[in-house]
C-alpha positions as CSV (number, residue, x, y, z in Angstrom):
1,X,115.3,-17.2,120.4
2,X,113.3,-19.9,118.7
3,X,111.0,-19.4,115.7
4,X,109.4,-22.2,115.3
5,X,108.8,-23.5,119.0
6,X,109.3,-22.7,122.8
7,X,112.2,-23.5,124.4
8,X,110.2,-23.6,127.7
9,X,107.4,-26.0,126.4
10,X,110.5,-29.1,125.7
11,X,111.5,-29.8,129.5
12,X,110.4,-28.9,132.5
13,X,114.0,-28.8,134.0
14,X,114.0,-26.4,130.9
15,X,111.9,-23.3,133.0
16,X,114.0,-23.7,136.1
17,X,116.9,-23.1,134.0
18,X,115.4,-20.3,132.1
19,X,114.4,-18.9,135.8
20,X,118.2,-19.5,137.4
21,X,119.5,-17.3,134.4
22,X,117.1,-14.7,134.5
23,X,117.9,-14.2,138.5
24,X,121.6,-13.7,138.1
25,X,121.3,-11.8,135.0
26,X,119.4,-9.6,137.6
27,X,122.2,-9.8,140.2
28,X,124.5,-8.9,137.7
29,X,122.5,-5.6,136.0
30,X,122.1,-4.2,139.4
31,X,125.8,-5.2,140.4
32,X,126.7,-3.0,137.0
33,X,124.5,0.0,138.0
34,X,126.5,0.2,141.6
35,X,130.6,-0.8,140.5
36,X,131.8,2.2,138.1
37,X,134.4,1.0,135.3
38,X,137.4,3.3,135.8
39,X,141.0,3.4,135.2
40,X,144.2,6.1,135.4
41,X,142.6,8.0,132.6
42,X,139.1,8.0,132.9
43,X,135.9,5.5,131.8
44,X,136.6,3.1,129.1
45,X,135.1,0.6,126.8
46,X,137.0,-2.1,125.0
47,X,136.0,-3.4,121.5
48,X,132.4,-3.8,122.3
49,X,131.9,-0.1,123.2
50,X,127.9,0.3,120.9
51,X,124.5,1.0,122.1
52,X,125.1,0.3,125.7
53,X,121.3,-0.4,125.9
54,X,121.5,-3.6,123.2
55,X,120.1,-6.3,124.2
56,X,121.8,-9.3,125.3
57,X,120.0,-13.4,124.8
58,X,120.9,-15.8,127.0
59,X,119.9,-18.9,124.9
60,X,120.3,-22.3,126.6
61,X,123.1,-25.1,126.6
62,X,122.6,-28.6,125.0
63,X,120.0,-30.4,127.4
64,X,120.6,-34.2,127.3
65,X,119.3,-36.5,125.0
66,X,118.5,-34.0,123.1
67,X,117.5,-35.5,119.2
68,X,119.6,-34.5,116.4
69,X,116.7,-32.3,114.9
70,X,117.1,-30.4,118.1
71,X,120.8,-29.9,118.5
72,X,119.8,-28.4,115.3
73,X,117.5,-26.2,115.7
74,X,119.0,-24.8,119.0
75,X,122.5,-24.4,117.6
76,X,120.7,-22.1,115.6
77,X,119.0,-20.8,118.5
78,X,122.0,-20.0,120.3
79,X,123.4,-17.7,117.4
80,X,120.7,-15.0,119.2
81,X,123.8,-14.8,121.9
82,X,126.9,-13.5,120.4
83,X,128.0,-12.7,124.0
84,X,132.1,-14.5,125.0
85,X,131.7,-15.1,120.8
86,X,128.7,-16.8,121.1
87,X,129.9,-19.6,123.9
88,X,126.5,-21.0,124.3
89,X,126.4,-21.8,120.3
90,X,130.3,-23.4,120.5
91,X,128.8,-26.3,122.9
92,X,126.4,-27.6,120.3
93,X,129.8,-28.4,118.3
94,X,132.3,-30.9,118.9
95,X,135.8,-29.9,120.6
96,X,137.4,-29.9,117.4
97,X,134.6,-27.5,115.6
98,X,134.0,-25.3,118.3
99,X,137.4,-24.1,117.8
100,X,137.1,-23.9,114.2
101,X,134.0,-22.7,113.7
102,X,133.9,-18.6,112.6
103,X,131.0,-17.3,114.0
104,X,131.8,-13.8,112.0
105,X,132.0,-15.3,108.8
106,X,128.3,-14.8,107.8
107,X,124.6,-13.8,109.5
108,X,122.0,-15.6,107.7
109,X,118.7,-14.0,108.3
110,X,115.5,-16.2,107.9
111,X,111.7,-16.0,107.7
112,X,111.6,-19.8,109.1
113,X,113.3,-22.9,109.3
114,X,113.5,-26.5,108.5
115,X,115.1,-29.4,109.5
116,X,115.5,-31.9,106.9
117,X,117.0,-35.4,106.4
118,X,118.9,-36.7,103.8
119,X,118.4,-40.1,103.6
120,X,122.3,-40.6,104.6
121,X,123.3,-41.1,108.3
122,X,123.9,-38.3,110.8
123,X,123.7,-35.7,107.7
124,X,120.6,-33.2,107.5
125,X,119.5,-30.1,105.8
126,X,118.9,-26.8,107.7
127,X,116.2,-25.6,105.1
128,X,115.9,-21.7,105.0
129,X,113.3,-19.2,103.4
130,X,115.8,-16.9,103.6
131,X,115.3,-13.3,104.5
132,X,118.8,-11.3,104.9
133,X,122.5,-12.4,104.4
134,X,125.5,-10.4,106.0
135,X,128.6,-11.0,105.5
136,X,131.7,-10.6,107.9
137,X,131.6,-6.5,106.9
138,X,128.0,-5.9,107.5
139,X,127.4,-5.7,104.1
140,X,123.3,-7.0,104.1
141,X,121.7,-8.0,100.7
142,X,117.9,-8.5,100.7
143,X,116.2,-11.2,99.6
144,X,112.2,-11.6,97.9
145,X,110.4,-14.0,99.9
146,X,110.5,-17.7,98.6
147,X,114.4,-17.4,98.5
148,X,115.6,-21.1,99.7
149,X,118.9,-21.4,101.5
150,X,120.2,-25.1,102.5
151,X,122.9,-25.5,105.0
152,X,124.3,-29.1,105.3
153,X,125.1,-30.4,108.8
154,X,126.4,-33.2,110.0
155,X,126.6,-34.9,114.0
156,X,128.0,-37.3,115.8
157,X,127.9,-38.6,119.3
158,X,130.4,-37.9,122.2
159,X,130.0,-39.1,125.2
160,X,126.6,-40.9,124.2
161,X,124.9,-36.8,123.2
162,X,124.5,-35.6,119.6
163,X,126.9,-32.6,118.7
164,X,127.9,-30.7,115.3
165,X,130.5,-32.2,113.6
166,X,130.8,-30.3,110.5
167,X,128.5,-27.2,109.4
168,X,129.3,-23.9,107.3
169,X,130.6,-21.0,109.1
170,X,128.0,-18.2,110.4
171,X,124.8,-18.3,112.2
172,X,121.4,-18.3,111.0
173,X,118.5,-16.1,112.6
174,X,115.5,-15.8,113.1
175,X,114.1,-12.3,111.5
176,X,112.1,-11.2,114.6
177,X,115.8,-11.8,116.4
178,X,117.7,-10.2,113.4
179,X,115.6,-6.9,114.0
180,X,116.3,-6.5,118.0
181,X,120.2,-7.7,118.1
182,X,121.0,-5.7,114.9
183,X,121.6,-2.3,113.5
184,X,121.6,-0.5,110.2
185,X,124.8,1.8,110.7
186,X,126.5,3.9,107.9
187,X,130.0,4.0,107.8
188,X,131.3,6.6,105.2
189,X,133.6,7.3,102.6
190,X,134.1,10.2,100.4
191,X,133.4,11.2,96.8
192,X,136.4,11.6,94.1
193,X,137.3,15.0,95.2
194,X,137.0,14.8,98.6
195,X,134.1,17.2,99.1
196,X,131.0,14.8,100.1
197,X,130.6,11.8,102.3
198,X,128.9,9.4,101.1
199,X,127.1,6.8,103.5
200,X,127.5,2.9,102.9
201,X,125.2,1.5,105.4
202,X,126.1,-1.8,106.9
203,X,124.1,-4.2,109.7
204,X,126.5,-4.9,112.5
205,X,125.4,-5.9,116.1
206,X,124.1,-3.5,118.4
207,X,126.6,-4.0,121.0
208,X,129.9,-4.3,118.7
209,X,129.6,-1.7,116.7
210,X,132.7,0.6,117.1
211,X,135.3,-2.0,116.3
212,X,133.1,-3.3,113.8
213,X,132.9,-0.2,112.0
214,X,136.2,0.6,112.4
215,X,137.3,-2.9,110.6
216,X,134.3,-2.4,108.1
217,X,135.8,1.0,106.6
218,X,139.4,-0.4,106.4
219,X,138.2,-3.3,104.4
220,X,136.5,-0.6,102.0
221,X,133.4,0.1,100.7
222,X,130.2,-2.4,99.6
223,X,130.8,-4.2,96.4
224,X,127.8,-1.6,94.6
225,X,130.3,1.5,95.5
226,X,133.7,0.1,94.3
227,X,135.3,2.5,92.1
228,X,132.3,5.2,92.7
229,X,133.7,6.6,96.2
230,X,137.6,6.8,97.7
231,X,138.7,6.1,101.4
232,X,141.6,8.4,102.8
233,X,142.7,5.0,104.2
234,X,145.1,3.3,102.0
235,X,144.5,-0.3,101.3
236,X,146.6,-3.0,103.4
237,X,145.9,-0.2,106.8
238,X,145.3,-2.8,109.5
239,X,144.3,-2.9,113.0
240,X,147.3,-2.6,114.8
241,X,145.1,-4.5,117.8
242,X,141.8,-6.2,117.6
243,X,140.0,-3.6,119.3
244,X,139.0,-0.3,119.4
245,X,138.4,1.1,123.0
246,X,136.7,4.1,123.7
247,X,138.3,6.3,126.5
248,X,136.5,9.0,128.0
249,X,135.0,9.5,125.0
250,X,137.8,9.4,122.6
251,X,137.6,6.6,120.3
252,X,141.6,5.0,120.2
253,X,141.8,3.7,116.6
254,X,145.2,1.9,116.2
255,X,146.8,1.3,113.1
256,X,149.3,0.2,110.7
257,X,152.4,2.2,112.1
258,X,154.1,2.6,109.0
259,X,151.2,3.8,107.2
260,X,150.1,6.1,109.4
261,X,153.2,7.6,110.3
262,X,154.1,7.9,106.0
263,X,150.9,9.8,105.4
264,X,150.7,13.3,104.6
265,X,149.2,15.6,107.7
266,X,145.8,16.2,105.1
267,X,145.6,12.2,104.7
268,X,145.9,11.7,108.3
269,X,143.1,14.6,108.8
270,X,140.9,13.2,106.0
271,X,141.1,9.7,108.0
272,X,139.8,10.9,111.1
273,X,137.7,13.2,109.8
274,X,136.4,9.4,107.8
275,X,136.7,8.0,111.2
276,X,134.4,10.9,113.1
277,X,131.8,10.5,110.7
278,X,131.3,7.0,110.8
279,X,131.5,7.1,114.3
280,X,128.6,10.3,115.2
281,X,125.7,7.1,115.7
282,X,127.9,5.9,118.2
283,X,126.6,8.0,122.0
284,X,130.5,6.8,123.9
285,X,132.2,8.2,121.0
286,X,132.7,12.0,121.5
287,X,136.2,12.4,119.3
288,X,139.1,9.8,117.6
289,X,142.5,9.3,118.2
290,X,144.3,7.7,115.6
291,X,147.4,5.7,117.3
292,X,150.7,3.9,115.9
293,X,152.0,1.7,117.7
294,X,149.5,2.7,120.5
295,X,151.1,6.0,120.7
296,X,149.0,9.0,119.7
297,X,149.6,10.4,116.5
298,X,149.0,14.0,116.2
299,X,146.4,15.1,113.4
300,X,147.2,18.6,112.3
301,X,144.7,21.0,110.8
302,X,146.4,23.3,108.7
303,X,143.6,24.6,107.0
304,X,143.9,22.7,103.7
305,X,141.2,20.0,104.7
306,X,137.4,21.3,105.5
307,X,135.2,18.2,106.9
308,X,133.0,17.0,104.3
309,X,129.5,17.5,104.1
310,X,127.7,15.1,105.6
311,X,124.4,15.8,103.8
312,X,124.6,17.1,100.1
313,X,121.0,19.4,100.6
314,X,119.4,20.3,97.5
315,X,118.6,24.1,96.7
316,X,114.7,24.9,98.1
317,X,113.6,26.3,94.6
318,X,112.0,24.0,92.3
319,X,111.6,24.1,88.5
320,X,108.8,23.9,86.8
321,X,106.8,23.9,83.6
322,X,103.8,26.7,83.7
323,X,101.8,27.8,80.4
324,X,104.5,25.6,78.1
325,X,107.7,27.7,79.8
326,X,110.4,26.7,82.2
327,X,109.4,28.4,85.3
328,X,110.8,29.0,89.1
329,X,108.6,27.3,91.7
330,X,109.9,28.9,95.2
331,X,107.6,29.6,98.4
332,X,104.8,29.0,96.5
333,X,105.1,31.2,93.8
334,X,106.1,31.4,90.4
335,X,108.5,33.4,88.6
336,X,110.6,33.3,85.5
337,X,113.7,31.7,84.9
338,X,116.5,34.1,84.8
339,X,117.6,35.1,80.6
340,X,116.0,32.2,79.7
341,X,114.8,31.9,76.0
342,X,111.0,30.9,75.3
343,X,110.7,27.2,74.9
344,X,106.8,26.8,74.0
345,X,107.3,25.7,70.9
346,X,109.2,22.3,72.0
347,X,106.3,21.4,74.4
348,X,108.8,21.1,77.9
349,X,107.9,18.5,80.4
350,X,110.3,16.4,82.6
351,X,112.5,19.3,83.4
352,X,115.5,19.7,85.6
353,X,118.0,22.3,87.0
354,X,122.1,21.9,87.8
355,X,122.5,22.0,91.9
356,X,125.8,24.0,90.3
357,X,125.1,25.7,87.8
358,X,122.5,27.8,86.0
359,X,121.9,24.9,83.3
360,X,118.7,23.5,82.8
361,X,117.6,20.4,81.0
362,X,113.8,19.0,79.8
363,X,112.0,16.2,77.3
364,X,109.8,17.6,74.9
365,X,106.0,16.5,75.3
366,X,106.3,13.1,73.5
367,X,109.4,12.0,76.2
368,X,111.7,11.2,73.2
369,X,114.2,14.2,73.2
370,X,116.1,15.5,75.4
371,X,117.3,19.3,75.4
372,X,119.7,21.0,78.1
373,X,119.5,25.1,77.7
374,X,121.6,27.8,79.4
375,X,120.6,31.8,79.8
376,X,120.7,33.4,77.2
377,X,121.6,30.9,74.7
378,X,118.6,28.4,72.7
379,X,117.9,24.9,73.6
380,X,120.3,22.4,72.4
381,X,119.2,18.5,71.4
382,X,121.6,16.4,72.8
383,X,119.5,13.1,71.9
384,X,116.4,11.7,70.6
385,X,115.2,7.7,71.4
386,X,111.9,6.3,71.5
387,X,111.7,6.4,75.6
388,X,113.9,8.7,77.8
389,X,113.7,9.2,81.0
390,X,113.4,12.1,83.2
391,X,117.0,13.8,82.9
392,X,118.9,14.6,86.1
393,X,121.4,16.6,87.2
394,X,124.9,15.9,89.3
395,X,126.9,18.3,91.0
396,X,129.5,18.2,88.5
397,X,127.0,19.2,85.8
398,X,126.6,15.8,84.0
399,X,122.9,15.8,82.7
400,X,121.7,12.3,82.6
401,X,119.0,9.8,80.9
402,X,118.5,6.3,80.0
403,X,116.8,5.0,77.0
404,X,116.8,2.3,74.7
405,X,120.2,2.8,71.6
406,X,120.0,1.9,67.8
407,X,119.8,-1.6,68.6
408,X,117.5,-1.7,71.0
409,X,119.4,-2.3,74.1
410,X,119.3,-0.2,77.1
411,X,121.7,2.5,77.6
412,X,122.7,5.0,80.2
413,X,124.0,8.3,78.9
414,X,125.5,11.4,80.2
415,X,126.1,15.0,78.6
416,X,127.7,17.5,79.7
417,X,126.0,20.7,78.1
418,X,127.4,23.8,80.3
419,X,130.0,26.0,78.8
420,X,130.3,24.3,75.7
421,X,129.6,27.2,72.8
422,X,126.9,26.5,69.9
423,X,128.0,24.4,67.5
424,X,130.1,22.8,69.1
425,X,129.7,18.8,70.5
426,X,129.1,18.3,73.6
427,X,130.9,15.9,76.0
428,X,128.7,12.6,75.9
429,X,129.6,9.2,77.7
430,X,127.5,6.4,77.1
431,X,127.2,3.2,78.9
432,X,125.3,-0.2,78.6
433,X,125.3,-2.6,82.0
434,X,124.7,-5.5,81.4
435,X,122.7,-6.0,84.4
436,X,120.2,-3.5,82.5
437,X,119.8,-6.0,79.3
438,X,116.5,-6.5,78.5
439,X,114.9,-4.1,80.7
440,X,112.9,-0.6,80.5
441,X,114.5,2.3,82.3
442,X,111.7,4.2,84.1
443,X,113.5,6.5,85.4
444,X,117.3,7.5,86.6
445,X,117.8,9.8,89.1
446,X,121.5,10.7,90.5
447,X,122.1,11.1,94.2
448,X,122.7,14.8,95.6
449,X,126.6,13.4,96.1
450,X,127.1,12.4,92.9
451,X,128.6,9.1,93.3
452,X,125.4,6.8,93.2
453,X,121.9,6.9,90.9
454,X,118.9,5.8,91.6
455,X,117.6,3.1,88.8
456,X,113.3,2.2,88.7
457,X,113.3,-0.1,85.6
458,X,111.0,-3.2,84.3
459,X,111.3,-6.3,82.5
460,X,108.1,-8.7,82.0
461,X,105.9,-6.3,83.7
462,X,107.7,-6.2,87.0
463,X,109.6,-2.8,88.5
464,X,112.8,-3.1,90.3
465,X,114.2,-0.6,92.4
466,X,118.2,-0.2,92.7
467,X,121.2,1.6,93.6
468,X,124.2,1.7,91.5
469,X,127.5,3.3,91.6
470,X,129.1,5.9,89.1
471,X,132.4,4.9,88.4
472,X,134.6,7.7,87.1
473,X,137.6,8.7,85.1
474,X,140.6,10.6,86.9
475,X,138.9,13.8,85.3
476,X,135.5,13.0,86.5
477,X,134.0,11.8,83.9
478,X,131.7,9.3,84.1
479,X,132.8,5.7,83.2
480,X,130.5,2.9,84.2
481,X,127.4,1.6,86.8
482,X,128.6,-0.6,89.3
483,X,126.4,-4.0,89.9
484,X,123.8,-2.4,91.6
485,X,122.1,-3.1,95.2
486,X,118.1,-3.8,95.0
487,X,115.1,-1.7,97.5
488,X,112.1,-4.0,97.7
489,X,108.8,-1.9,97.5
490,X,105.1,-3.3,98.4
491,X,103.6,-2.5,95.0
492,X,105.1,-2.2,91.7
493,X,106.7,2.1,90.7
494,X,107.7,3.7,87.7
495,X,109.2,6.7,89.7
496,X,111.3,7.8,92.4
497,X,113.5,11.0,93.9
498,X,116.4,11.0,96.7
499,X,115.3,12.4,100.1
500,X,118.2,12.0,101.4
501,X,121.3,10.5,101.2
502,X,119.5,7.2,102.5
503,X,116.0,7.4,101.5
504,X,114.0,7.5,98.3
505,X,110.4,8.3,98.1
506,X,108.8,6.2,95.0
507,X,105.5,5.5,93.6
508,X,103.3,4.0,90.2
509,X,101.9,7.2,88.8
510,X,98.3,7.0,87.6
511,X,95.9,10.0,87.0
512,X,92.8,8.1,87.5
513,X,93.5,6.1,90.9
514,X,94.6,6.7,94.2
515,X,98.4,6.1,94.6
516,X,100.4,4.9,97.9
517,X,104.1,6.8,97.6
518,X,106.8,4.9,99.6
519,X,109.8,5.7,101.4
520,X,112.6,3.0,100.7
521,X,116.0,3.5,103.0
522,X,119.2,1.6,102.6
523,X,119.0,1.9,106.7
524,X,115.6,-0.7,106.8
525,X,114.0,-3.6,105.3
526,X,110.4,-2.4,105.8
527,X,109.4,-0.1,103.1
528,X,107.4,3.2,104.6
529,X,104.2,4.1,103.4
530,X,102.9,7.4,102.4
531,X,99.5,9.0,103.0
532,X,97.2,7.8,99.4
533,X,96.1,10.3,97.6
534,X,94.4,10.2,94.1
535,X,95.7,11.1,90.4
536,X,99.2,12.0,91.7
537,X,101.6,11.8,88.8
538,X,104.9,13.1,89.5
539,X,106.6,13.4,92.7
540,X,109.9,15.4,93.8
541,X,111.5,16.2,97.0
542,X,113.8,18.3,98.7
543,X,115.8,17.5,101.8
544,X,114.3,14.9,104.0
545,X,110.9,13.4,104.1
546,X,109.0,16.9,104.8
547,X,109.4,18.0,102.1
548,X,108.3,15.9,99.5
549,X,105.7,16.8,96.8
550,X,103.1,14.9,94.6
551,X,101.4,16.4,91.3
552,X,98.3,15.9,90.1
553,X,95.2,17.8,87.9
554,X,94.3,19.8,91.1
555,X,97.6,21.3,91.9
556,X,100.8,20.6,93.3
557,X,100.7,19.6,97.2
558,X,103.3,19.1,99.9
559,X,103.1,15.8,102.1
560,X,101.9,17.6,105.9
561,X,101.6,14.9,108.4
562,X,99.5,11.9,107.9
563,X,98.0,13.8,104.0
564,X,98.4,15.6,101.6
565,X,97.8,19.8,101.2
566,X,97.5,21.9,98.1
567,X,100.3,24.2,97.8
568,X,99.8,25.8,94.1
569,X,97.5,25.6,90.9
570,X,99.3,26.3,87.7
571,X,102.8,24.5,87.2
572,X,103.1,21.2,86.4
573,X,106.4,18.5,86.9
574,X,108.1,20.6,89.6
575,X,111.8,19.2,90.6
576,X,114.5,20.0,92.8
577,X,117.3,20.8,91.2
578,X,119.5,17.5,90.8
């Protein structure tokens, strides 16, 4: 595919080409309806098994006397057809590149293109406003528009026609093309303990996806989660063969030998349990076999290993602040908080519950201190700063916040309030990252799992919203933010909740304008916008995007469709617990 003009429009010989290829590939999709694929034991797929309904581009070869702007420009062209490794692309090349050249190594993803001299012979610029980069693992990072990109190339002439010569590894696309020939696919690890999965979404090609994830998770997990999530896959575990077929349904996955056949029957279930996950987006792949040396290696389940859950789901209730107490927001109604102690006189807002326990935490009215409170016992202060953000809650009762320390600068903090008798200190790990200097936390929320937060901060007026890993002590405690990964929004926020284990909803809050929620997902590019609705000032949600809730003066109401409906009058800041 071509951004920037038609293929058909540059020759006429051009359109009979274009109409030669489209009658085989014809002959050839209703020769594949009528011939089964079969074998001695049963349908199979080699490394390519995907979506069996991908698309495939069939860009054109070199046409002669083609200019050296448009060896270019269709080299580029040709990275749309990744079919035989993208053969079409290799002829652009000389003999020497085209067997050089990694295809793999990199996807660049562009808005548009430009073809630009240098002022030296046979050397150009391909000129990029550049959308998307993936690298080899399907790791994507996103990229604001006006993001430049220059690849060089260089060409010289064989046989009296312009060819490649030298040029990066990769291909560049087009966006539009980027959007039908690839996917958003999570492949999964697990938290610390071995209890949650924890998606790391990567791009890979529609039609290559089952060896491609299979490489992707024994490479390990995106840069953001290194040190936040494990793999029951020790590092160095190999392919044993470069692919991964798919045999009547069972996905063959062969490794290592030596490290297969070492690991302890729970390792070897906690890999293909690892390997099943990944692998439920997949429609070939029913079950995996994990193979040595192609020979099947038995995976015993003794009990000792449960599958992890895929989906952390918060609990329905919500808490709630009603007449200056903590209250229990649940099917409408509100009721008191089990044994807990009246808290009128510290003015609650901001509050949040444990997912695990029956700790609770809240800001006073001002925002500046923050209290966590158990029944039957009084609040406790664990800190006071100028800002603080909304505390929340992980599953392994860590109560977190973010404000600005003694010298100004931005820190992270955690407590860990729960069992701790009065009087006592209470655990407290604080952190400063340094990609976090000089900006304003708005809010910090951590992900049902555990193992990632959610970070909406500002710096010269402008929000960013990112993703960062927790990385964790071998006791659990936390120990630092990983370099995070960056959602792009349509308008600037100053809050936001986890949906899911994918999506966030955020929004700006404002109490005298409409406001346009959004839901950001690590799984697309495109952010999705929620019905307007005005004054809304809080927002929290349960699990998915059904059940997401704004507040504003008139009540609290529940997204329904394409608006909004009133749910309750009376309590204000309701949050899942989290």
């Amino acid at each position: 595919m071509r951004s920037r003009r038609s293929y058909l429009s540059r020759r006429p010989y051009l359109l009979r080409a274009v109409i030669a290829v489209l009658a085989v590939l014809m002959v050839v999709l209703s020769s594949c309806a009528q011939i089964p694929r079969s074998g001695p034991v049963g349908k199979s797929k080699d490394e390519s098994a995907g979506n069996p309904n991908a698309p495939v581009f069939f860009p054109p070869p070199p046409h002669p006397g083609a200019t050296p702007e448009s060896i270019i420009e269709d080299f580029y062209g040709a990275g749309s057809g990744y079919e035989g490794d993208y053969a079409v692309a290799r002829q652009y090349l000389t003999q020497a590149l085209s067997v050089s050249w990694k295809s793999d190594k990199r996807t660049l993803v562009f808005r548009k293109a430009t073809v630009v001299k240098t002022g030296v012979e046979n050397e150009f610029k391909y000129q990029l406003d550049l959308a998307y980069a993936v690298d080899a693992d399907g790791v994507a990072t996103q990229f604001p528009e006006g993001t430049t990109e220059t690849i060089p190339v260089t060409l010289e002439q064989v046989d009296g026609e312009w060819r490649i010569s030298a040029v990066p590894d990769g291909t560049a696309i087009p966006e539009e093309t980027f959007k039908v020939i690839y996917a958003a696919q999570p492949i999964y690890f697990y938290d610390p303990t071995f209890t949650y999965a924890v998606p790391d979404v990567r791009w890979f090609i529609k039609k290559n996806t089952v060896k491609a994830m299979t490489s992707a998770l024994l490479d390990g997990p995106a840069p953001y989660l290194q040190g936040a999530v494990v793999s029951a896959f020790p590092s160095g575990m190999k392919l044993a063969r470069e692919s991964v077929p798919v045999v009547s349904g069972a996905a063959q996955v062969d490794l290592s030998a030596k490290e297969l056949v070492d690991a302890s029957a729970e390792d070897r279930q906690r890999m293909q349990n690892q390997l099943t996950l990944t692998f439920r987006s997949q429609p070939d792949v029913v079950n995996v076999q994990l193979r040595a040396d192609q020979d099947l290696v038995r995976v015993e389940d003794n009990g000792s290993v449960l599958p992890p859950v895929l989906e952390k789901n918060a609990p329905a209730r919500q808490i709630a602040v009603s007449n200056d107490e903590l209250v229990r927001y649940e099917n409408n109604r509100v009721s008191a908080l089990p044994d807990m102690q009246a808290v009128a006189g510290l003015s609650p807002s901001a509050p949040a519950e444990s997912p695990t326990s029956q700790a609770v935490a809240f800001l006073n009215g001002a925002g500046t201190t923050l209290y966590s409170m158990i029944p039957g016992q009084p609040a406790r202060q664990l800190t006071t700063r100028s800002t603080l953000s909304h505390p929340s809650f992980s599953p392994q009762d860590w109560v977190w916040t973010a404000g600005p320390g003694a010298n100004g600068a931005t820190e992270v903090v955690a407590f860990k309030p729960s069992n701790v008798p009065q009087g006592q200190p209470v655990p407290t790990v604080t952190m400063t990252p340094a990609w976090l200097a000089g900006r304003v936390v708005r809010d910090f929320r951590i992900s049902r799992e555990g193992t990632r937060a959610l970070v909406i901060s500002e710096m010269n007026g402008k929000s960013s919203v990112q993703v960062t890993g927790i990385v964790r002590n071998p006791d659990g405690t936390p120990k630092d933010l990983t370099a995070p990964i960056t959602l792009f929004s349509s308008a600037p926020v100053d809050q936001g909740v986890w949906v899911n284990s994918t999506t966030v909803a955020v929004m700006k809050a404002s109490s005298t304008e409409n406001v346009v929620p959004e839901l950001l997902s690590l799984t697309s590019s495109q952010p999705q916008l929620l019905p307007a609705w005005p004054n809304l000032t809080t927002i929290s949600a349960g699990n998915g995007p059904e059940q997401i809730f704004g507040q504003s003066g008139a009540g609290v109401f529940q997204r329904v469709g394409n608006g909004w409906e009133l749910q309750l009058k009376g309590p204000v800041d309701p949050s899942f617990p989290g």
